[in-house]
C-alpha angles and dihedrals in degrees: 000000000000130000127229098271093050091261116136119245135178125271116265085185150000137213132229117206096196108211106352112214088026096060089123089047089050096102114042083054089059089074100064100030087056088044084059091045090062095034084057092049091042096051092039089051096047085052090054105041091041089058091038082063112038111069100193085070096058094107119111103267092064098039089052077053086052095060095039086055093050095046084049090054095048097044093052094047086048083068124017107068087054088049095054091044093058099048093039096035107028078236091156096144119101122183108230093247084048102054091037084062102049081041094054086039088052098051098027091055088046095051089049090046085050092055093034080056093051091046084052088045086050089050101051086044092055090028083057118023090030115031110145076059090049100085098048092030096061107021116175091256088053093044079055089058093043085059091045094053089051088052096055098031090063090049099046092050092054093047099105092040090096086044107058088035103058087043087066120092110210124210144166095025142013100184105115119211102228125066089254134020120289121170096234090065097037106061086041088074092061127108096219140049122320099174088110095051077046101056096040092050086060096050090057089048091052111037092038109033107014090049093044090050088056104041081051101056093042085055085055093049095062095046083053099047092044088048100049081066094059133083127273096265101032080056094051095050095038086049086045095064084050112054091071098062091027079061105041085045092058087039083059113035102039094058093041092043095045086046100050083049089054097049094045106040100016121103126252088240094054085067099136095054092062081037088064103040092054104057084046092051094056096036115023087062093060098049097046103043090066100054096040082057093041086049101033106040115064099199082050093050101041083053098055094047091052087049095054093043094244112161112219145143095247095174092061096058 
């Protein structure tokens, strides 16, 4: 923005302008929008409090799943209620701390559900390629530590984010183009050089997302080379264990990586298409993790049945 006298200063606040060209339609989307935000806490929930009871699922897979479960619920809920309070309340006005922290909450949660991924991608190698090792390799008390090391990993990562950002003076506009605050359209709204947030911005990218996609499919790799030697129904078990991570691995990184393209290459004028992947990228991933593992995952499945007093003959499907 720019003071009285013509000076630049730095941004008290930013507006979010929700879905530009559907801003009549805003509100009658909210509906289902917020019908897919507690579908994603519910279903997430279920998930969490199905593996904390029964004791027969606390081995690391589901309590990975467990994790996973929890960050889905917290990067929705960074976003949703702001969202719903733009297209039912006409709210579009973010203070600037405000905005930094969802901002920090958004990356920083992205960058822990990317390692929690890789850990899941490590149990089901070892699970798989080393399994008379699996038991003494990933014991409860080290999974712990693996969730604490996400933990840390995605904050540490995010660390210099407030940094590079309040460093930053803002002119001309303060109207973002998203529905909530991401640091690729924030520091595009700065008057001065923003080779150093760029760079940076890259080094997250790479060192978080674009190490733990290839670790993970390295890890893959090597599931896929070790089943192929075994026989027809050992490789469909070994492959059925894989098909829900395989899935919530493709549900997280296609969104994150298309919209990080977008951002980066995309034009100013094709604003709606990176509009619309990012709301599916922070919603679309709760909702559907829950049902691929409901689905996917017989002990899952047989549990939530049970929970919901459903009487079928589980065994048969």
């Amino acid at each position: 923005m720019v003071d009285p006298n013509g000076n630049e200063s730095s941004a008290t606040y930013f507006i979010l302008i929700g879905l530009p060209g559907l801003e009549e339609a805003q509100f009658w989307l909210a509906f289902p929008l917020c019908s897919l935000y507690f579908i994603a806490v519910l279903g997430n929930l279920t998930i969490i409090y199905i593996v904390r009871t029964e004791h027969s699922l606390h081995e690391p897979m589901y309590v990975f799943l467990c994790m996973l479960s929890g960050l889905d619920i917290l990067i929705s809920t960074s976003s949703m209620p702001k969202m719903m309070a733009i297209f039912w309340f006409n709210s579009t006005t973010i203070q600037f701390d405000a905005c930094l922290l969802q901002m920090f909450a958004i990356h920083s949660l992205s960058g822990m559900e990317s390692t929690v991924l890789l850990a899941m991608a490590f149990d089901r190698y070892v699970a798989i390629c080393h399994p008379l090792r699996h038991a003494t390799v990933l014991t409860l008390p080290r999974v712990m530590k693996i969730g604490m090391a996400a933990v840390v990993r995605g904050t540490a990562l995010m660390a210099p984010l407030p940094v590079f950002i309040k460093r930053l003076p803002f002119c001309h506009s303060n109207i973002l183009s998203h529905s909530y605050c991401l640091h690729q359209d924030v520091m595009k709204l700065a008057c001065a050089d923003i080779r150093v947030n760029i760079i940076y911005g890259l080094i997250v990218i790479i060192s978080a997302i674009g190490l733990d996609s290839l670790l993970i499919s390295l890890s893959y790799l090597l599931i896929l080379k070790t089943v192929l030697g075994l026989t027809r129904e050992a490789q469909a078990k070994a492959f059925g264990t894989c098909v829900s991570h395989v899935c919530a691995v493709f549900i997280f990184y296609v969104p994150f990586i298309g919209l990080s393209m977008v951002h980066r290459f995309g034009k100013r004028h094709d604003s709606f298409l990176p509009i619309i992947m990012a709301n599916t990228y922070l919603l679309v991933p709760p909702v559907l993790n829950p049902i691929v593992y409901g689905v996917k995952t017989k002990e899952i499945r047989q549990r939530i049945l049970r929970l919901f007093h459903v009487t079928n003959h589980t065994s048969d499907l």
